[in-house]
N, C-alpha and C positions, 0 to 999 in steps of 0.2 A: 504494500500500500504506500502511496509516497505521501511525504509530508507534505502538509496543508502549511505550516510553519515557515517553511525552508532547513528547517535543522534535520539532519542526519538523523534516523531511526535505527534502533541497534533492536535485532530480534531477539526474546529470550525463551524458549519454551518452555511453559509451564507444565510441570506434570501435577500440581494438588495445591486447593486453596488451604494452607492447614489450620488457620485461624483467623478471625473476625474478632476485632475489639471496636466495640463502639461507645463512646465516653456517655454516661450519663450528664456531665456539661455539655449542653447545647451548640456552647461555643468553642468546643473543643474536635468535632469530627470522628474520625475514622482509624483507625490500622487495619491493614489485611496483610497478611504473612502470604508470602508463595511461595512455593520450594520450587526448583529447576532444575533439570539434569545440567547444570553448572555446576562449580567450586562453589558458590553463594546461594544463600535466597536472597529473596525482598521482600521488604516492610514497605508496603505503599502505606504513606501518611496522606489521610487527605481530609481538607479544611470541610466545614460544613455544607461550603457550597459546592465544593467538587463533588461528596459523597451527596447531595442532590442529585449533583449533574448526571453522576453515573451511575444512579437509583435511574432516574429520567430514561437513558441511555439503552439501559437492561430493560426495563419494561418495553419499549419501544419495538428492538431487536426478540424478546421474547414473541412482542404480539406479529410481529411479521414471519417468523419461524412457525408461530401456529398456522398462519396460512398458507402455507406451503408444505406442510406436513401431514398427511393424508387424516383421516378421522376416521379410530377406530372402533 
């Protein structure tokens, strides 16, 4: 996918979401842990309004994947 940005995109394949923190301060956001067949994981930190954005995001991408996904 190319960037919309212009900045370089570095791929990293995820193999497992392995946890979810979400702050009961409001104004505190998100953590999500990913593990990856790398040396590393990653901690995405994300503000209140990104973990909207990509609440938002996933719902959207969910409702178009149901339409194209036969009904069983």
């Amino acid at each position: 996918m190319p960037s919309t940005t212009g900045k370089p995109i570095i791929e990293i394949p995820v193999v497992n979401v392995s946890e979810v923190v979400v702050s009961t301060d409001m104004g505190e956001g998100a953590m999500i842990k990913l593990e990856t067949e790398a040396d590393a994981d990653l901690w995405l930190v994300l503000s209140p309004t990104v973990l909207v954005q990509l609440e938002v995001m996933l719902a959207r991408a969910a409702q178009e994947q149901a339409k194209k996904v036969p009904r069983q």
